[in-house]
C-alpha positions in Angstrom: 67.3 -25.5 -36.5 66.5 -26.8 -33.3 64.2 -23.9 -32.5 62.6 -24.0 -35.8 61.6 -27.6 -35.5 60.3 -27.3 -32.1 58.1 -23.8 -33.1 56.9 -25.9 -36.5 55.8 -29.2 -34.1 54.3 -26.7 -31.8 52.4 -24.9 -34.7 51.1 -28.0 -35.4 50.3 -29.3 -32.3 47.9 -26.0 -31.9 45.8 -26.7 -35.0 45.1 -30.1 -34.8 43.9 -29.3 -31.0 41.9 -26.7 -32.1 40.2 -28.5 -35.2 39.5 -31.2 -32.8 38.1 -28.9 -30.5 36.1 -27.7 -32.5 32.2 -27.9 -31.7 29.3 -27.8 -34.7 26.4 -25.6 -33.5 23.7 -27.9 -33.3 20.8 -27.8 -36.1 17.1 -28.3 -36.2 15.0 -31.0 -38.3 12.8 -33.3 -38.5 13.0 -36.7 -37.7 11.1 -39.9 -39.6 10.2 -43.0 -39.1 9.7 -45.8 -41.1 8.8 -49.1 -40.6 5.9 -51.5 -38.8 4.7 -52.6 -35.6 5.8 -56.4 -35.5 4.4 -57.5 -31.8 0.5 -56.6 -31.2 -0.4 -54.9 -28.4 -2.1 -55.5 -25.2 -6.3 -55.3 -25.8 -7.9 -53.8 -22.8 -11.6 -54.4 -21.5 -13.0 -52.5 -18.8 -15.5 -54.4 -16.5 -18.1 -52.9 -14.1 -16.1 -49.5 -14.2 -13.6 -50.2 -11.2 -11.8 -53.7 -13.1 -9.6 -53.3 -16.3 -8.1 -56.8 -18.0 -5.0 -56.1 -20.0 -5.2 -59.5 -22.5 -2.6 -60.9 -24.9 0.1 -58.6 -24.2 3.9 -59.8 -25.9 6.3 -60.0 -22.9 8.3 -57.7 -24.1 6.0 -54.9 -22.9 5.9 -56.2 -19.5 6.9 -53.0 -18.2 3.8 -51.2 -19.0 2.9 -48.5 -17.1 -0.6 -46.6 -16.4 -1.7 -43.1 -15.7 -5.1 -42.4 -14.7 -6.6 -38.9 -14.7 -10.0 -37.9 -13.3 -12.3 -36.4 -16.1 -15.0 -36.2 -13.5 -13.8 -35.0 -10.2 -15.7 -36.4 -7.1 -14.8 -35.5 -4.0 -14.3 -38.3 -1.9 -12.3 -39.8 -4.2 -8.7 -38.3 -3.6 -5.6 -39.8 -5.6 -7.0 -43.0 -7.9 -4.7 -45.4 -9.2 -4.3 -48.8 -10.4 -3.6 -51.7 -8.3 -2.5 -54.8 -10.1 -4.6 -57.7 -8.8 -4.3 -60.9 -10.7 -1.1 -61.7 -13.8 -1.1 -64.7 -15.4 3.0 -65.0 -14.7 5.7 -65.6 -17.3 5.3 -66.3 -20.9 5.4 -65.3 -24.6 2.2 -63.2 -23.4 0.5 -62.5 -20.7 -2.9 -61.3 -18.9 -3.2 -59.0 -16.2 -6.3 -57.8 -14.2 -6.2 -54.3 -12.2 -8.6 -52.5 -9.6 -9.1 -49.1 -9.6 -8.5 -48.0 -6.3 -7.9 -44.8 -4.2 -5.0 -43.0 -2.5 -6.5 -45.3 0.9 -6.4 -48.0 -1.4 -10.3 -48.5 -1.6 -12.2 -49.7 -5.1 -13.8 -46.9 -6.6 -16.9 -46.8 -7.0 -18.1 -43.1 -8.9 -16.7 -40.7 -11.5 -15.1 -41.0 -14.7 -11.8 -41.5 -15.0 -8.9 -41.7 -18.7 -6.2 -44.6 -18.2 -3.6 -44.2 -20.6 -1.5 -47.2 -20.7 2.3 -46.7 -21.8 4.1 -50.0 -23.8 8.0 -49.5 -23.4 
């Protein structure tokens, strides 16, 4: 009896360790999403080509970030960016001003350049 009670607990022990084991493969679909945007979103004026104003943005995007890419290449512009150059602090929303600059730091002052500005 003593054998047959420790083979049975040991039996048992084995399946429920290998149901819990156990992965699902995992599947493919599709997912949706349904809903509305609650807080509006920065609006954005470029000025002179070389100064872009992010206005009214809710502080919860504070951590925007910026990509620019160079749709018009010119050579003595090597690396551009944007430096932030004025922010209008803390708040409920807020106003930034940036500079276009290159990889020395310098305003930029030809080409043609996409910013795409990413809310978190």
């Amino acid at each position: 009896m003593r054998i047959n009670g420790f083979s049975a607990a040991t039996g048992l022990l084995c399946l429920w360790a290998s149901a819990c084991g156990a992965a699902h493969p995992a599947s493919q679909g599709t997912i949706r999403f349904t809903g509305s945007i609650v807080e509006p979103m920065c609006a954005t004026n470029a000025h002179s080509g070389t100064q872009l104003d992010v206005t009214g943005c809710p502080s919860a995007s504070r951590g925007n970030q910026f990509t620019v890419r160079s749709v018009a290449p010119v050579a003595s512009v090597n690396g551009a960016s944007l430096r932030l150059v004025a922010d209008s602090g803390s708040g409920r929303f807020y106003d930034q001003r940036y500079l276009l600059v290159d990889g020395r730091g310098q305003p930029v002052k030809s080409g043609r350049y996409e910013v795409t500005l990413t809310a978190p």
